[in-house]
Predicted model as a PDB file, atoms N, CA, C, CB and O in Angstrom, pLDDT in the B-factor column:
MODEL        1                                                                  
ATOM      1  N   UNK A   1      94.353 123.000 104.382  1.00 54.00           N  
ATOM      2  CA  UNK A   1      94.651 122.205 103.211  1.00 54.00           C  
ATOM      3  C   UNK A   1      95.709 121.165 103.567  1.00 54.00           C  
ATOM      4  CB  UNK A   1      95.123 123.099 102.043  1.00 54.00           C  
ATOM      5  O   UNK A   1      96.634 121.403 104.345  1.00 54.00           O  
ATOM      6  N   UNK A   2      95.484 119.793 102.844  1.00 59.00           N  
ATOM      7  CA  UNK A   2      96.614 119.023 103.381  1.00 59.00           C  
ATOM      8  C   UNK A   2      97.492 119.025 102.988  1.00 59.00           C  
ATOM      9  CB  UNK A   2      96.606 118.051 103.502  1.00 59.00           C  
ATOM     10  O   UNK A   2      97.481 119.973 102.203  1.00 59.00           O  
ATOM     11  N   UNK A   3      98.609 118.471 102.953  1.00 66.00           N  
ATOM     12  CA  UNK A   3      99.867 118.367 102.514  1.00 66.00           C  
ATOM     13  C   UNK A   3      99.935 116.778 101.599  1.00 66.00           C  
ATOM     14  CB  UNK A   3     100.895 118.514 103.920  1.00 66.00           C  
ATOM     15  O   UNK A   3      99.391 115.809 102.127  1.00 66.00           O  
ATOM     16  N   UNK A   4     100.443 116.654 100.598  1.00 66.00           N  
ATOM     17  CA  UNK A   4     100.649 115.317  99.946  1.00 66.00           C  
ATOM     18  C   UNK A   4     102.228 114.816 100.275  1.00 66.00           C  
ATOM     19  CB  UNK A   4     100.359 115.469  98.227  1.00 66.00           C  
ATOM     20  O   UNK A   4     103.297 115.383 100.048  1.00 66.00           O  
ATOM     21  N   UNK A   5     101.942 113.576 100.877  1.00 69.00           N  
ATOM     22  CA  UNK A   5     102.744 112.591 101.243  1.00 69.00           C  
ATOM     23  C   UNK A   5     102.961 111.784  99.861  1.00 69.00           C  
ATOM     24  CB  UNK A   5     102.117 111.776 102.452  1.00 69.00           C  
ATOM     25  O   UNK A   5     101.874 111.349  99.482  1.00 69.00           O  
ATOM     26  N   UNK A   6     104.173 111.393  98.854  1.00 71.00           N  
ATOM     27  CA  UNK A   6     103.756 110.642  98.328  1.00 71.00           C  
ATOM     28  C   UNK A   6     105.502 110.030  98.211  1.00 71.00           C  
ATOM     29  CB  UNK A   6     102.710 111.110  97.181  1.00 71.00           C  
ATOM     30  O   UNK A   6     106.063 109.659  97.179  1.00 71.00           O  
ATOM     31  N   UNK A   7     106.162 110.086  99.806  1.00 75.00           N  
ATOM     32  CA  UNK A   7     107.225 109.587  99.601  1.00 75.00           C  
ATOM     33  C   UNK A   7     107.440 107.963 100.113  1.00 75.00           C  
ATOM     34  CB  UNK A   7     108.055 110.524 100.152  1.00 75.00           C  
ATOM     35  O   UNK A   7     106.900 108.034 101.216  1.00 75.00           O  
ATOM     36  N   UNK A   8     107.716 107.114 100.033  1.00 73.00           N  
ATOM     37  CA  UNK A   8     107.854 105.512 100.110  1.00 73.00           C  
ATOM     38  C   UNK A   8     108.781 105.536 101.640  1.00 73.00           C  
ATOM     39  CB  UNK A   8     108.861 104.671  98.459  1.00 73.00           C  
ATOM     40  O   UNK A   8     109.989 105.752 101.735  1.00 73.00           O  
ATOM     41  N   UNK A   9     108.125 105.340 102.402  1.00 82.00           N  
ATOM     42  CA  UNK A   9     108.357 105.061 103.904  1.00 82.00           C  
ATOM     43  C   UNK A   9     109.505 104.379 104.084  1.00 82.00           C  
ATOM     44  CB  UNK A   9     107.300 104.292 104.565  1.00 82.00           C  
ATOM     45  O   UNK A   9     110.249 104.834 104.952  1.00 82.00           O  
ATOM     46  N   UNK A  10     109.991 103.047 103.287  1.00 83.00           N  
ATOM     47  CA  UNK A  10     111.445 102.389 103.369  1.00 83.00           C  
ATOM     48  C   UNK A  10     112.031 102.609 102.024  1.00 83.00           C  
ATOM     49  CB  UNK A  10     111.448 100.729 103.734  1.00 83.00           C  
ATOM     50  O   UNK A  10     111.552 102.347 100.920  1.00 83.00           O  
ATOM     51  N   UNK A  11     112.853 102.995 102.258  1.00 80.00           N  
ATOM     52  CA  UNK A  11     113.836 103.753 101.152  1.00 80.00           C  
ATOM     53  C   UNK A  11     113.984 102.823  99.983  1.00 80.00           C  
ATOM     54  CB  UNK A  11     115.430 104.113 101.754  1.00 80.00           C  
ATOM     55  O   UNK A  11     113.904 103.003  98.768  1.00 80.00           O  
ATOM     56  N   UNK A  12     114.295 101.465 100.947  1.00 83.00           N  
ATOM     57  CA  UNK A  12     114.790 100.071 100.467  1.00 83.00           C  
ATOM     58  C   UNK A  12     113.814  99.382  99.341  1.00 83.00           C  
ATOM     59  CB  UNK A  12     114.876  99.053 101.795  1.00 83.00           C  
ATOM     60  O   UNK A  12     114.027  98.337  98.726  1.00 83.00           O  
ATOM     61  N   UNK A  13     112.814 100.159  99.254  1.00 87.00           N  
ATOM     62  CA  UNK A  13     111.474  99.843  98.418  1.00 87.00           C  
ATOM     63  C   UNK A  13     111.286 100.697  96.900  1.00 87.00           C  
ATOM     64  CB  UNK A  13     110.120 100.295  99.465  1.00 87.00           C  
ATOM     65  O   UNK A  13     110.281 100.465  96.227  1.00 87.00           O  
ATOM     66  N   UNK A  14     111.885 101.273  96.624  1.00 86.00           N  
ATOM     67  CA  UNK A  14     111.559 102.179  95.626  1.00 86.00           C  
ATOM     68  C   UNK A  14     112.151 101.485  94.772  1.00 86.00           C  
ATOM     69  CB  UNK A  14     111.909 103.575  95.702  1.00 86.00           C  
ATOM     70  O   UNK A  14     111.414 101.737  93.818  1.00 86.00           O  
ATOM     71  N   UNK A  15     113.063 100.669  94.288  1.00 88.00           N  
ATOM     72  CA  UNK A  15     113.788 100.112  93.151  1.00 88.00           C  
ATOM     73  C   UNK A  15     112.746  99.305  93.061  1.00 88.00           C  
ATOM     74  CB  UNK A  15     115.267  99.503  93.234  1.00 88.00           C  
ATOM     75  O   UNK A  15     112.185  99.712  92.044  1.00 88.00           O  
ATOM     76  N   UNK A  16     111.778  97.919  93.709  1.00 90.00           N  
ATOM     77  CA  UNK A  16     111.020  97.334  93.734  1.00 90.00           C  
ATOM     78  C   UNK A  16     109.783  97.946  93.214  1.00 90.00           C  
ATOM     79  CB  UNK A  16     111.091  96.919  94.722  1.00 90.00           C  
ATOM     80  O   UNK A  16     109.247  97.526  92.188  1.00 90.00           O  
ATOM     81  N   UNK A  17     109.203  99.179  94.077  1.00 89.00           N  
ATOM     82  CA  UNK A  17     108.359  99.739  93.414  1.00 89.00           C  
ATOM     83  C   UNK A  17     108.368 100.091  91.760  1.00 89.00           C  
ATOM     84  CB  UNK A  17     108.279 100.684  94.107  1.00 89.00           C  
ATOM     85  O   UNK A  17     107.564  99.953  90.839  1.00 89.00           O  
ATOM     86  N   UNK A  18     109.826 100.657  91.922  1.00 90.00           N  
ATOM     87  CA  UNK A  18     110.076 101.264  90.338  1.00 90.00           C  
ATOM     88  C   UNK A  18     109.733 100.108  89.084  1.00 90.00           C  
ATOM     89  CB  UNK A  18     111.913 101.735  90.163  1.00 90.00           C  
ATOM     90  O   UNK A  18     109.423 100.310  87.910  1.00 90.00           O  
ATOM     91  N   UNK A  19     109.923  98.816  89.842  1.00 93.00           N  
ATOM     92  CA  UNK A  19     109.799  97.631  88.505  1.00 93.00           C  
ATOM     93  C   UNK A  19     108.451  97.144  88.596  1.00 93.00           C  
ATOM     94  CB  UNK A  19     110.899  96.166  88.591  1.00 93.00           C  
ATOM     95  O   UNK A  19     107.914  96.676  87.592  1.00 93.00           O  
ATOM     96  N   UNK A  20     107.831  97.207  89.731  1.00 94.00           N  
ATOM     97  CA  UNK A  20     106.530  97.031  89.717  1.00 94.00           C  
ATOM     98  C   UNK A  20     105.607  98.142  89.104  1.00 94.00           C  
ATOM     99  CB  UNK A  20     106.218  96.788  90.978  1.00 94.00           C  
ATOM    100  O   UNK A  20     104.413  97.878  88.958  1.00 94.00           O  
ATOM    101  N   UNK A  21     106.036  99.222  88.781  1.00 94.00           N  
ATOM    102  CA  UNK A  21     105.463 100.246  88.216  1.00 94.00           C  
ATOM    103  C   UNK A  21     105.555 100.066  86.359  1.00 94.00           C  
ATOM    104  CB  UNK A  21     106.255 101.574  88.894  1.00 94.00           C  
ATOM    105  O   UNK A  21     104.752 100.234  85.442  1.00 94.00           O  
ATOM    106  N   UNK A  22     106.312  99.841  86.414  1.00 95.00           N  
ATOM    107  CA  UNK A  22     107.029  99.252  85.046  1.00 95.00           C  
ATOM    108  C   UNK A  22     106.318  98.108  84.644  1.00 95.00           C  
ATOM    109  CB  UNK A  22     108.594  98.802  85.208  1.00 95.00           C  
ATOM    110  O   UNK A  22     105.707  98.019  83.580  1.00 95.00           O  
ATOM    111  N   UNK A  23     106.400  97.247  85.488  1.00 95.00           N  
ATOM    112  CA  UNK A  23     105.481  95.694  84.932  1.00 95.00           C  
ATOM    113  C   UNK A  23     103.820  96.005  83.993  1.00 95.00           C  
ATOM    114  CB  UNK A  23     104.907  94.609  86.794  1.00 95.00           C  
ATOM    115  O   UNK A  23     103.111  95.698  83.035  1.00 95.00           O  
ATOM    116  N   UNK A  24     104.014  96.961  85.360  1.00 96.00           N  
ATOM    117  CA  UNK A  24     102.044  97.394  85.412  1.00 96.00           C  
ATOM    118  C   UNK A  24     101.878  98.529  84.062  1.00 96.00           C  
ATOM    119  CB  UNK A  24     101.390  98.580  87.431  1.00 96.00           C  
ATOM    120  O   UNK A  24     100.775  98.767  83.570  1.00 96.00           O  
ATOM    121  N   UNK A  25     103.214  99.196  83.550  1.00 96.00           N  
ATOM    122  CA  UNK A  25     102.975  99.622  82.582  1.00 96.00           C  
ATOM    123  C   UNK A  25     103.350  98.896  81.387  1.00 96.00           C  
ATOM    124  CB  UNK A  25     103.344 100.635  82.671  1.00 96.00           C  
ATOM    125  O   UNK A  25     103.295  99.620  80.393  1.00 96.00           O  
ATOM    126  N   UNK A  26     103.690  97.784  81.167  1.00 95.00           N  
ATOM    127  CA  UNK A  26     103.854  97.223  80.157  1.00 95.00           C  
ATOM    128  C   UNK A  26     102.757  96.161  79.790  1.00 95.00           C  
ATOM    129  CB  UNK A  26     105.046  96.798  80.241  1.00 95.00           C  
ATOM    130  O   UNK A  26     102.600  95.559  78.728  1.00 95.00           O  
ATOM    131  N   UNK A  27     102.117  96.103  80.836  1.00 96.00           N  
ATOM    132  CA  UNK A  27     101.161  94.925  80.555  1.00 96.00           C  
ATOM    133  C   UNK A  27      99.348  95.772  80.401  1.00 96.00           C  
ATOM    134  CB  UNK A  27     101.355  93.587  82.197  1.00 96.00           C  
ATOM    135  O   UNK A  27      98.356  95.054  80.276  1.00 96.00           O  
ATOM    136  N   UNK A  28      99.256  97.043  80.435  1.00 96.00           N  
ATOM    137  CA  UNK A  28      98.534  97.824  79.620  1.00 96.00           C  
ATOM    138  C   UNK A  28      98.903  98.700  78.836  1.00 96.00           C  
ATOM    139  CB  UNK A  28      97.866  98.299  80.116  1.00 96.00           C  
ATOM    140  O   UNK A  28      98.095  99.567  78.500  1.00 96.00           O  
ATOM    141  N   UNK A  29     100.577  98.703  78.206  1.00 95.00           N  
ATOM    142  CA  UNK A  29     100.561  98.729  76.977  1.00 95.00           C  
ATOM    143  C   UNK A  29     101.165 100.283  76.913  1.00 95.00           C  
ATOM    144  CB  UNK A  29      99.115  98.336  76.337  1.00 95.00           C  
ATOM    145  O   UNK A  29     101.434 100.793  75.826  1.00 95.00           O  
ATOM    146  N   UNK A  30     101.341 100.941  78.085  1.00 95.00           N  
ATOM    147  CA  UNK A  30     101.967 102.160  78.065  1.00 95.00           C  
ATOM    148  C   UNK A  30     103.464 101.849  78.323  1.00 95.00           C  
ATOM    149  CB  UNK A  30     101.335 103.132  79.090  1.00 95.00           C  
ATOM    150  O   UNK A  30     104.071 101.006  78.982  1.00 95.00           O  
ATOM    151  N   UNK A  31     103.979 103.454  77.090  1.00 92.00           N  
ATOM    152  CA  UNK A  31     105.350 103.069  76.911  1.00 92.00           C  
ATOM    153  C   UNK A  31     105.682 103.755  78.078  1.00 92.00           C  
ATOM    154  CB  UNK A  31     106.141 103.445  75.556  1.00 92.00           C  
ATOM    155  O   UNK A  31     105.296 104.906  77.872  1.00 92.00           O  
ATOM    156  N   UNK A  32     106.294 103.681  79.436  1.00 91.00           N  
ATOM    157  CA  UNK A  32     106.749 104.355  80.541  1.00 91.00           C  
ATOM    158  C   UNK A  32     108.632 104.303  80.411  1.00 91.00           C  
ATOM    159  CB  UNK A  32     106.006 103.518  81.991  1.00 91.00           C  
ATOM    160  O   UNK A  32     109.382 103.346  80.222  1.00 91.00           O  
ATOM    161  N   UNK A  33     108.878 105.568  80.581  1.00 90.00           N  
ATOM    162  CA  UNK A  33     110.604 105.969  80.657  1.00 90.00           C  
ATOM    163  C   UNK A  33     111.022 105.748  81.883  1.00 90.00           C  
ATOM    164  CB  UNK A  33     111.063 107.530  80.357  1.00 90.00           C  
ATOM    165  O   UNK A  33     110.323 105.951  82.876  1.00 90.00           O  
ATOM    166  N   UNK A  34     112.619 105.158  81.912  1.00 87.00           N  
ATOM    167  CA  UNK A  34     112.645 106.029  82.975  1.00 87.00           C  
ATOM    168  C   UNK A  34     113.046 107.404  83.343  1.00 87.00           C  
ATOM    169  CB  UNK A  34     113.107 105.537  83.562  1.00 87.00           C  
ATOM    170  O   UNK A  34     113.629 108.073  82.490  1.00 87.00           O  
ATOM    171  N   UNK A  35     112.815 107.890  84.470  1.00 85.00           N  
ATOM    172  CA  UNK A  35     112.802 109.287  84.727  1.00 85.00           C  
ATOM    173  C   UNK A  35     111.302 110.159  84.389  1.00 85.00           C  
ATOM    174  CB  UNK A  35     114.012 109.836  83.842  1.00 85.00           C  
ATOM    175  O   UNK A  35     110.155 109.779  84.624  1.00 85.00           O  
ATOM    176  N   UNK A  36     111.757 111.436  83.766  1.00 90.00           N  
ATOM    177  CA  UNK A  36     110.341 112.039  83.531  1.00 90.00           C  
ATOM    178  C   UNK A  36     109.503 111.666  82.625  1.00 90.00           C  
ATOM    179  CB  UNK A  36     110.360 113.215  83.285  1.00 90.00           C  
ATOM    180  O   UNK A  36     109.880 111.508  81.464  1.00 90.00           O  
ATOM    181  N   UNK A  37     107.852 111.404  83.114  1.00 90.00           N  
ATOM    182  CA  UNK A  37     106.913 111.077  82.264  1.00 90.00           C  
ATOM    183  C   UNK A  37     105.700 111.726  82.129  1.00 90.00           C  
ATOM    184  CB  UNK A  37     106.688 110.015  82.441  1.00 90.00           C  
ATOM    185  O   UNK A  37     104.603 111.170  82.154  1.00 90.00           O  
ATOM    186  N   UNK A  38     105.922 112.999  81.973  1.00 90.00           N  
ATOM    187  CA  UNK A  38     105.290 114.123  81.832  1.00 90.00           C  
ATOM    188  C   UNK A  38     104.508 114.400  80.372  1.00 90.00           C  
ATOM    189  CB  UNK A  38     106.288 115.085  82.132  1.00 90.00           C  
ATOM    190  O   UNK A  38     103.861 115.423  80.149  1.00 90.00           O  
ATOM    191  N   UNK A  39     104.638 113.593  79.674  1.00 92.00           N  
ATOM    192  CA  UNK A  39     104.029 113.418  78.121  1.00 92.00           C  
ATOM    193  C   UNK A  39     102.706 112.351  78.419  1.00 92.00           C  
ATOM    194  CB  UNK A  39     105.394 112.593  76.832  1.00 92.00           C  
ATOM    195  O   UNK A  39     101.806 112.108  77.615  1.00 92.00           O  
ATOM    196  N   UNK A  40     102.802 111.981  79.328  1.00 93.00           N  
ATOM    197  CA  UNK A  40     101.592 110.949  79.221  1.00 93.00           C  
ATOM    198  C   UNK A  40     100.211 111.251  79.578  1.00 93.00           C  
ATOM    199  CB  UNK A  40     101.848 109.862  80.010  1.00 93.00           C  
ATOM    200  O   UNK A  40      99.931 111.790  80.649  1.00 93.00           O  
ATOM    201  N   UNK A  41      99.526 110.987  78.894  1.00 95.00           N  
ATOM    202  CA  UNK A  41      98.070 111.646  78.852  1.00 95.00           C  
ATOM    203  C   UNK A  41      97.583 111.250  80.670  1.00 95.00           C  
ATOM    204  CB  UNK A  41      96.819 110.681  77.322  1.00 95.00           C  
ATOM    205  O   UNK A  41      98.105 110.317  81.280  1.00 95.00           O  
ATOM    206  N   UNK A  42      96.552 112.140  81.261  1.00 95.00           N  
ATOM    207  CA  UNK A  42      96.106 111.089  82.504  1.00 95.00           C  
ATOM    208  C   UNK A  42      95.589 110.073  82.364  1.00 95.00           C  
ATOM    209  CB  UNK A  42      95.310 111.452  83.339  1.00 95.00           C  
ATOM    210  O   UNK A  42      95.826 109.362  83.340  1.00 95.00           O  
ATOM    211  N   UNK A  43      94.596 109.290  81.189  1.00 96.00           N  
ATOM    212  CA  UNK A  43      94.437 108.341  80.976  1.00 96.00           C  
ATOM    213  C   UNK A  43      95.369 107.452  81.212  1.00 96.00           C  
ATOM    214  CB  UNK A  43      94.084 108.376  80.131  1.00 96.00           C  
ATOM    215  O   UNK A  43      95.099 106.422  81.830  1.00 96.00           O  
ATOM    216  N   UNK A  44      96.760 107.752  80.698  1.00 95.00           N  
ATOM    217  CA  UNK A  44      97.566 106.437  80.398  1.00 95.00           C  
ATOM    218  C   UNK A  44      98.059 106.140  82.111  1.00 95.00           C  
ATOM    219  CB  UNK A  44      99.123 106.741  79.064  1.00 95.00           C  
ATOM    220  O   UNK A  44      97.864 105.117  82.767  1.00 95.00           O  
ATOM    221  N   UNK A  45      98.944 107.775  82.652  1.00 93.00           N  
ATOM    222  CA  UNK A  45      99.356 107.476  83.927  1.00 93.00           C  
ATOM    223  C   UNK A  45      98.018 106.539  84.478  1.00 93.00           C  
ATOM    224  CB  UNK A  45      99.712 108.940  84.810  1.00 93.00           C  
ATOM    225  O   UNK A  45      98.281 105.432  84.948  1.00 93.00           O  
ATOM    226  N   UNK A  46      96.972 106.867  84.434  1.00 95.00           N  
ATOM    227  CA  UNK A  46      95.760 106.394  85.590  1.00 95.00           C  
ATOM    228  C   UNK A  46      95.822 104.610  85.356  1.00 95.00           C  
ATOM    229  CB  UNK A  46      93.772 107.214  85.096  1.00 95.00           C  
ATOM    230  O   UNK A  46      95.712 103.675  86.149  1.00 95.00           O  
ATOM    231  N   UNK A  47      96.024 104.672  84.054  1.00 96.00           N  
ATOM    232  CA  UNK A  47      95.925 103.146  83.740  1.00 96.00           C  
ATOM    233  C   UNK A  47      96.478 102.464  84.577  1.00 96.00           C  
ATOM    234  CB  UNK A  47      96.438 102.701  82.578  1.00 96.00           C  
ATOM    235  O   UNK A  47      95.878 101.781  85.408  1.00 96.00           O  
ATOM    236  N   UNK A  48      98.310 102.605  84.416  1.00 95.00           N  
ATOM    237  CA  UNK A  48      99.523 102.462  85.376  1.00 95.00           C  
ATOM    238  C   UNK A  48      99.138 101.827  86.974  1.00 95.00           C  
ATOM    239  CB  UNK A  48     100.196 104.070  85.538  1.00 95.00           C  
ATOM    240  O   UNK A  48      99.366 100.816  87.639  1.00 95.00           O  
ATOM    241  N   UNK A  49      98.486 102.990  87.083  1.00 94.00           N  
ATOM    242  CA  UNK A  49      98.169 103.473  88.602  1.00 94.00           C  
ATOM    243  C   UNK A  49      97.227 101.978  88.796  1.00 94.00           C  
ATOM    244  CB  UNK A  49      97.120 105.352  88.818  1.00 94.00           C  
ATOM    245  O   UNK A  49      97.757 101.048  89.403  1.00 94.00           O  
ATOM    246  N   UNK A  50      95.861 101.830  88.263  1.00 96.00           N  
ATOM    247  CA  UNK A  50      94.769 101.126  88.336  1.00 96.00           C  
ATOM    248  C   UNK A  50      95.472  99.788  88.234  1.00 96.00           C  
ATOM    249  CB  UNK A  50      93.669 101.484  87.294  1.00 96.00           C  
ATOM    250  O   UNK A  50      95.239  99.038  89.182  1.00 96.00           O  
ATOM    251  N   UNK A  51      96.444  99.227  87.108  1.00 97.00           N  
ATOM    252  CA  UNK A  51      96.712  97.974  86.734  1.00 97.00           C  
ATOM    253  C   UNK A  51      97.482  98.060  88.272  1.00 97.00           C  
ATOM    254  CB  UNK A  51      97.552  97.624  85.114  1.00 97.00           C  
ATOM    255  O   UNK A  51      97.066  97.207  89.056  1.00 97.00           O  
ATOM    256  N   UNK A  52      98.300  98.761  88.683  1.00 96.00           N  
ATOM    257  CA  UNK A  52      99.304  98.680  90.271  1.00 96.00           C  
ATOM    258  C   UNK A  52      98.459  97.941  91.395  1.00 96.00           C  
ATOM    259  CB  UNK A  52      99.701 100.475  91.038  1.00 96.00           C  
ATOM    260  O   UNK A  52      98.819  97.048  92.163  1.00 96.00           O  
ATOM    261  N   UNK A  53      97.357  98.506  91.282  1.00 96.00           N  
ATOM    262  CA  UNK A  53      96.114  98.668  92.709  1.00 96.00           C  
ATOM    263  C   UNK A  53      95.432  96.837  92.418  1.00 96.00           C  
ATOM    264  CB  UNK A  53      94.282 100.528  92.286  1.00 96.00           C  
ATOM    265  O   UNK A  53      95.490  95.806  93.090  1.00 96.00           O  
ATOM    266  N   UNK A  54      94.877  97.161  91.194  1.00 97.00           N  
ATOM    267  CA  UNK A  54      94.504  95.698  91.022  1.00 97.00           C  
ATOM    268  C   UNK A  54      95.115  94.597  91.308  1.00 97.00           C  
ATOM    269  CB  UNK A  54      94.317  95.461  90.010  1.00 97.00           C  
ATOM    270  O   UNK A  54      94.510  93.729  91.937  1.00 97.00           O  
ATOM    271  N   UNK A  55      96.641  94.384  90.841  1.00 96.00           N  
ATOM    272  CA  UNK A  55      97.866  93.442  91.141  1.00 96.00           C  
ATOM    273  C   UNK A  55      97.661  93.625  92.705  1.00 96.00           C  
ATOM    274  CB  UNK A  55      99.564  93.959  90.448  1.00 96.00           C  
ATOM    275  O   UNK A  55      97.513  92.589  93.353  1.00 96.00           O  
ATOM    276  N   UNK A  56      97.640  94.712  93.306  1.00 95.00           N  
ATOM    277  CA  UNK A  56      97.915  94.412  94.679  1.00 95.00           C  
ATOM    278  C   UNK A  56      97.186  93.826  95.791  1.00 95.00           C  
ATOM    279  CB  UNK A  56      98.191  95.320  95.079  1.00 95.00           C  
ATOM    280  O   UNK A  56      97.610  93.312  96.825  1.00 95.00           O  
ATOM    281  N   UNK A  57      95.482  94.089  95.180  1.00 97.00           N  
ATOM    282  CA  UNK A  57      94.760  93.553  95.801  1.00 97.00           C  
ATOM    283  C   UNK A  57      94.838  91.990  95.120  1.00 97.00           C  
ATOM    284  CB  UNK A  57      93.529  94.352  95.840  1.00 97.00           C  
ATOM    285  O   UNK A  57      95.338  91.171  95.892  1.00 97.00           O  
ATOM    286  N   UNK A  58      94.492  91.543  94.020  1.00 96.00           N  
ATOM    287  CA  UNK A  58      94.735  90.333  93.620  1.00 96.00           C  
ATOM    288  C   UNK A  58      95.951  89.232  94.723  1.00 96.00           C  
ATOM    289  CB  UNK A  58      95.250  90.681  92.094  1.00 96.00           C  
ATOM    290  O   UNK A  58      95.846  88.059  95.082  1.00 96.00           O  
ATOM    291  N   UNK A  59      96.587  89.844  94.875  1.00 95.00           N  
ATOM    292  CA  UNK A  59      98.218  89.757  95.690  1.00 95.00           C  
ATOM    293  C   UNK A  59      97.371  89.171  96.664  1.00 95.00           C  
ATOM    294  CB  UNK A  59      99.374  91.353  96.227  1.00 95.00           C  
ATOM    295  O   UNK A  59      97.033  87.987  96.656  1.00 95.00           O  
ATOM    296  N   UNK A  60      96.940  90.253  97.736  1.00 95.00           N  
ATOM    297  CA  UNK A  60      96.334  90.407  98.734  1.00 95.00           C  
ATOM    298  C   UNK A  60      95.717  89.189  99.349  1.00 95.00           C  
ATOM    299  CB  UNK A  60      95.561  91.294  98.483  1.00 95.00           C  
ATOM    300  O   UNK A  60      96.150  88.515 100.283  1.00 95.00           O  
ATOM    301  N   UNK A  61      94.404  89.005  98.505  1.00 96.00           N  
ATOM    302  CA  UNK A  61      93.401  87.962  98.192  1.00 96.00           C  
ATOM    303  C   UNK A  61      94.123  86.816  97.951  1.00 96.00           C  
ATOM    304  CB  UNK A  61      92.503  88.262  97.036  1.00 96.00           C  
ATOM    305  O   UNK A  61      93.483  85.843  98.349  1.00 96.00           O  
ATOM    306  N   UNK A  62      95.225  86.502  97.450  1.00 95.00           N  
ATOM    307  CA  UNK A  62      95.633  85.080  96.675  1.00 95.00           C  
ATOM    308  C   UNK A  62      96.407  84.355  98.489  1.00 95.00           C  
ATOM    309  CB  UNK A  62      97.276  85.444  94.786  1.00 95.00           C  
ATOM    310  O   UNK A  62      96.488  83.229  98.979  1.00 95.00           O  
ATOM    311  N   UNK A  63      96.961  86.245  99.101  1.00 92.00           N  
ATOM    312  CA  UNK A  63      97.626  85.009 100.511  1.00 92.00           C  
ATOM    313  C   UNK A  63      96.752  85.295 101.758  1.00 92.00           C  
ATOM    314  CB  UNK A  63      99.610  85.354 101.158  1.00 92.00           C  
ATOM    315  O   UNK A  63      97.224  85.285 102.894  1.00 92.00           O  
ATOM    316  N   UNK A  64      95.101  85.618 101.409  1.00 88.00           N  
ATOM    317  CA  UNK A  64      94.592  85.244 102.739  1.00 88.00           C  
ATOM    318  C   UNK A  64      94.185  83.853 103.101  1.00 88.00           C  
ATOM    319  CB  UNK A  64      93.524  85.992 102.974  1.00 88.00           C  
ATOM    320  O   UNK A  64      93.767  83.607 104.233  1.00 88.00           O  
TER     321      UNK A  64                                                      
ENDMDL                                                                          
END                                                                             
């Protein structure tokens, strides 16, 4: 069985991440805390997650 990695490789990145996580939840509309967000349906986290992935590939694509 594997082990889950889901720690941010440069330390220096997680405040960045943290607002980019935030952006991506405000712009589909989920109320995200900070700290624990253990009330949120998986729908909503997944949303989060999906609006993150999309921005990033969009990102991606805009500087090839």
């Amino acid at each position: 069985m594997s082990k889950k990695n889901n720690r941010i490789n440069v330390p220096e990145a997680r405040e960045a991440m943290d607002k980019f996580k935030m952006e991506a939840a405000s712009e589909v509309g989920v109320n995200l805390k900070e700290g624990y967000n253990g009330d949120l349906s998986s729908r909503e986290a997944g949303s989060v997650g999906g609006q993150m992935v999309k921005k990033m590939i969009e990102s991606y694509e805009k500087n090839l």
